[in-house]
N, C-alpha and C positions, 0 to 999 in steps of 0.2 A: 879924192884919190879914186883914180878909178883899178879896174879888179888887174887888167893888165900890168899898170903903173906896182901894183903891190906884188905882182911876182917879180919883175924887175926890181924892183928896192930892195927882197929879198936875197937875190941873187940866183946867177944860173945851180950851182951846185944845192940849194935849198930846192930850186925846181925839181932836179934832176930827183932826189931826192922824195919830193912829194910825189912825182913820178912813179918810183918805186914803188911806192905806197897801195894804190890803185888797184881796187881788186875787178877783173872782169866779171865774175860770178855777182858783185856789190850792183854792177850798172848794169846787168840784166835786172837784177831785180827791181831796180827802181827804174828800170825803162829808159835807160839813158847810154845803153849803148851804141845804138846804131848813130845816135846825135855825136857823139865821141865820137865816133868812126867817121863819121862824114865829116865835121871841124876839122878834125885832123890829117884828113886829106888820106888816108890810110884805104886800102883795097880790103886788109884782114887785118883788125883790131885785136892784139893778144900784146904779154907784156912785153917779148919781146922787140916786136917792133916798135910800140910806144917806145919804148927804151931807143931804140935806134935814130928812130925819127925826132928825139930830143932837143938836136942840134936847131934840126930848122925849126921847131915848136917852140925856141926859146926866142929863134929871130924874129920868128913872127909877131911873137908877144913885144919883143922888141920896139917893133914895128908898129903898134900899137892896134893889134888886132884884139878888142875888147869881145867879140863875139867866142874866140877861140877862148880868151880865158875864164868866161864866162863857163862853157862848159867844162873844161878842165877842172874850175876850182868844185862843180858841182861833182865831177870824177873825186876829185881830190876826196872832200867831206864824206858823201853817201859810203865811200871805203872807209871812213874815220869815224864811225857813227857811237863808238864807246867814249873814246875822246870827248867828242860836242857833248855826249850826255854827262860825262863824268863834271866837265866844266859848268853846265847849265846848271846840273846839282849842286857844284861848289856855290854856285852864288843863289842856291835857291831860286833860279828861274821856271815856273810852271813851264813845261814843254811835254810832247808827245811821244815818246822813242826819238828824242831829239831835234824834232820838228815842236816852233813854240806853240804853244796853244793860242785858240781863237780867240783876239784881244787882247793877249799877252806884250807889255810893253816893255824888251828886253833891258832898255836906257834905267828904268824904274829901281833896276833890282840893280843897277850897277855906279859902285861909289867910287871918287876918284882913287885912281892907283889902281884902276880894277884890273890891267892887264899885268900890270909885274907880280900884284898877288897871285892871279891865275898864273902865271908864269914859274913863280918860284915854287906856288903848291907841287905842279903837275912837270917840272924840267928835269924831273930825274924818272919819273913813270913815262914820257912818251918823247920821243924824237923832237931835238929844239924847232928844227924847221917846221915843221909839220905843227907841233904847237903855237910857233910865234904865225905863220899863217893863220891859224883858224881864229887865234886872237884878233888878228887884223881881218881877217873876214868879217867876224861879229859886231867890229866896230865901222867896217862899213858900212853893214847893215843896216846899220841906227842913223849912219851918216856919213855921205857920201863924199862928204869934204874932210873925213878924218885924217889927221898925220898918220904914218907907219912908225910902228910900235917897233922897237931894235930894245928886247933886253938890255941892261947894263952890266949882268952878268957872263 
């Protein structure tokens, strides 16, 4: 699966939604504004107009532009960075303020079912969509030919 392919399974309103999410203050500080801004074709990056510009962001990814959802989903996370930690902590994964540690082998620490467990601990503390993404983020991670993870709940 690739990262495009996983907003898409998602759905447009999960996007629109992770969208939301996105703090500009988050991707100054991790240096990934001006990359946002340019991916997304944007003159002035603020949330508003990400919000506006939603539409063609979604056809794009549509479209299968893996470049754009590549930064998106780094927009996405770096704004989510309690989230990943609180997860990485649920499964005991050594990481750094949410980046894993050097040599850290996330696959290790994780037993089958490990997304619905993480799903059901954490689906009433943080927004589904935004959950069920970082779940399928993480298991991309590991593997690139992962299925997309769709709660049963």
């Amino acid at each position: 699966m690739k990262l495009h392919e996983l907003f898409v399974a998602l759905g447009e309103e999960a996007f629109r939604s992770q969208l939301r999410g996105i703090s500009m203050g988050t991707l100054r500080t991790y240096q990934i504004f001006d990359r946002v801004k340019t991916r997304c074709h944007l003159a002035k990056l603020n949330t508003e107009n990400l919000r506006a510009a939603s539409g063609r962001l979604w056809e794009r990814l549509k479209s299968g532009e893996e470049e754009l959802a590549l930064e998106l989903s780094q927009a996405v996370l770096v704004s989510q960075m309690k989230l990943i930690v609180d997860v990485l902590n649920f499964f005991e994964i050594p990481h750094e303020d949410g980046f894993f540690a050097k040599e850290t082998e996330p696959r290790n620490y994780l037993k089958d079912g490990w997304q619905e467990a993480a799903y059901e601990r954490f689906k009433g503390e943080y927004p589904a969509a935004l959950l069920v993404f970082y779940l399928n983020h993480l298991a991309h991670e590991m593997d690139e030919n992962s299925l997309v993870f769709q709660p049963a709940s």
